[in-house]
C-alpha angles and dihedrals in degrees: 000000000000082000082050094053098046097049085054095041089048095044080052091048094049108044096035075060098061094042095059100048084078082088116071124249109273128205092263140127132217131201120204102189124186092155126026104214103089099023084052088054095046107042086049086057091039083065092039099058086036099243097148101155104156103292121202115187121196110196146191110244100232093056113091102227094182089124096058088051094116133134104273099046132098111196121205125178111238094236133127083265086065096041094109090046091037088061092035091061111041090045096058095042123131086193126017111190115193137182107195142018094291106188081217092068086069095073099043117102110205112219141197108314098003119129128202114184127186107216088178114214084238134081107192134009129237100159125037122261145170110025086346091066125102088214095056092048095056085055124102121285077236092054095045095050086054090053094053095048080058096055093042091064089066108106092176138358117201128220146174100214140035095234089069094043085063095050096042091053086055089039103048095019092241132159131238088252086062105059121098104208091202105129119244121288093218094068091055086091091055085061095053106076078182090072100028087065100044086060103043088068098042094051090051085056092034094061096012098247118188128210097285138118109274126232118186113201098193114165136178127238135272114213085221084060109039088106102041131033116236109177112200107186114096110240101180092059090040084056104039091061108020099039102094088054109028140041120207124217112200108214111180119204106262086241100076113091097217133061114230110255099270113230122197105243138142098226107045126060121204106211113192117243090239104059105093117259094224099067087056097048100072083061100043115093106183120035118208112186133135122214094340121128097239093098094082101053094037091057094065080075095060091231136142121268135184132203109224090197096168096150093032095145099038089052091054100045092048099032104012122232121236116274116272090016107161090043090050090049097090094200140055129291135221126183095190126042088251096059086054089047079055099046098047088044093056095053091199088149113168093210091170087059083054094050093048083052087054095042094057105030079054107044102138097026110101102149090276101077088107094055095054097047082056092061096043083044087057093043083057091051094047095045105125102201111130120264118221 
């Protein structure tokens, strides 16, 4: 039946497709936003360096997207009631800007002059994705070639290191000539103490932190959990033996459907999936994560990280892990709850080892990476080759 579903969806995508390329390319964006972190940070410098062409953004509907809400924005939930403007729009772009894998990308036929750039919602990469990923490969010859009409419509992925050039070359199939060394809009927060500080404090009134050392338990998803929460670290035993010294915040990846059963406890903070990430990370003192893709934003603060790997063999047999994986972390790894307790006890932290990771993973990120996709953004716009 699911086989069923995406054959018809598919058949829509593609020959509503068709149908709407009898308009011309306009001067228009679109956002596709699966994640708010770089299309937020765009589309603010976008109206700071006054590059308002029309902007449509598709989004998905668990991102908040209140601050895009500017003048020159129309947002539009990505749902079946936005299918026709969905097409319309992507199919008269001048520029698409996307930030995931979007099944949609696969009927659109980019035309002269038309630029569809994968901006990607991660900055680094621990565990394999896109054609490098296992998952992806056990799929249906049907399903692959679907995958790889998405990734040709790339005409440019942008990055902020060498070291994910190189992935996303495996991972999308690209070319040297298509990547954009930019750096990632996203880090350009970590290089504004203005606004680290604004939300260091916000975020001590926001979950009621006290004074503390912060620990941040922020963990990616499992496609065997996206419906249901299992939570694997053991929070009796954290708080048995870390509580008088530390405080821990639970942060669960946004693309878990459900919120984890919040418990009244001094020791432990809920914080809900939708509250951005980045505005907890200046308090945290002490990151715990697994193969999540945190780690390289977090150590432009210098600052300890853990690598909570309890199903390491099992990730990397379903999903795959990044080669090289346990020699890239730059930080230490537990497989039990008491070898974290441990861990977190000895303080041996090697936070030069972290610097020299977030030297190299952000290369090219400097706090003005979202300036300069906004001029290559504006270069696109003005590209005069004809649209047909």
């Amino acid at each position: 039946m699911k086989k069923i579903a995406i054959y018809m969806y598919m058949f829509a995508v593609k020959l509503t497709g068709s149908l709407v390329r009898i308009f011309p390319v306009q001067q228009k964006v679109v956002f596709l936003v699966s994640f708010e972190e770089n299309p937020t940070a765009i589309i603010r410098q976008m109206e700071l360096a006054k590059v308002k062409p029309k902007t449509v953004v598709f989004y998905d509907p668990r991102v908040n997207v209140t601050n895009m809400s500017l003048d020159f924005i129309q947002l539009k939930p990505k749902n079946l009631a936005q299918f026709i403007p969905l097409m319309f729009h992507i199919n008269t772009a001048k520029v698409i800007v996307t930030d995931n894998y979007f099944v949609e990308l696969a009927g659109l036929k980019v035309r002269s002059g038309v630029s569809c750039i994968q901006i990607w919602h991660a900055n680094g990469a621990l565990k394999k994705f896109g054609w490098e990923d296992k998952a992806a490969q056990k799929r249906t010859d049907t399903d692959k070639k679907r995958f790889l009409e998405v990734y040709k419509r790339f005409t440019n992925v942008l990055v902020g290191s060498d070291a994910m050039a190189a992935i996303f070359k495996k991972s999308f199939l690209m070319s040297e000539s298509q990547i954009l060394k930019l750096g990632i809009p996203r880090t350009d927060y970590f290089f504004n103490e203005q606004k680290l500080k604004e939300n260091y404090e916000w975020t001590y009134t926001k979950l009621n932190l006290t004074d503390k050392k912060i620990i941040l338990y922020a963990p990616t998803f499992r496609d065997d959990e996206l419906q249901s929460t299992k939570l694997h670290l053991n929070i009796t035993e954290l708080k048995a033996a870390l509580s008088n010294d530390y405080q821990l915040i639970l942060k669960l990846h946004p693309s878990i459907s459900q919120d984890l059963e919040k418990i009244e406890d001094d020791f432990v903070v809920y914080a809900d999936k939708e509250m951005p990430i980045e505005t907890i990370l200046p308090t945290v003192d002490i990151l715990i994560t697994d193969y999540s893709s945190i780690p390289f934003e977090f150590a432009l603060l210098h600052k300890p990280i853990i690598f909570f790997t309890y199903d390491l063999n099992e990730y990397d047999k379903a999903r795959g892990l990044s080669d090289g994986f346990l020699e890239t972390i730059p930080g230490p790894h537990a497989f039990t709850s008491t070898e974290l307790i441990e861990l977190i006890k000895q303080e041996t932290f090697d936070i030069e080892r972290i610097r020299s990771f977030a030297a190299e993973w952000n290369k090219y990120s400097d706090g003005f990476s979202s300036e300069r996709f906004v001029l290559f953004l504006k270069e696109q716009l003005e590209n005069k080759t004809a649209n047909k």
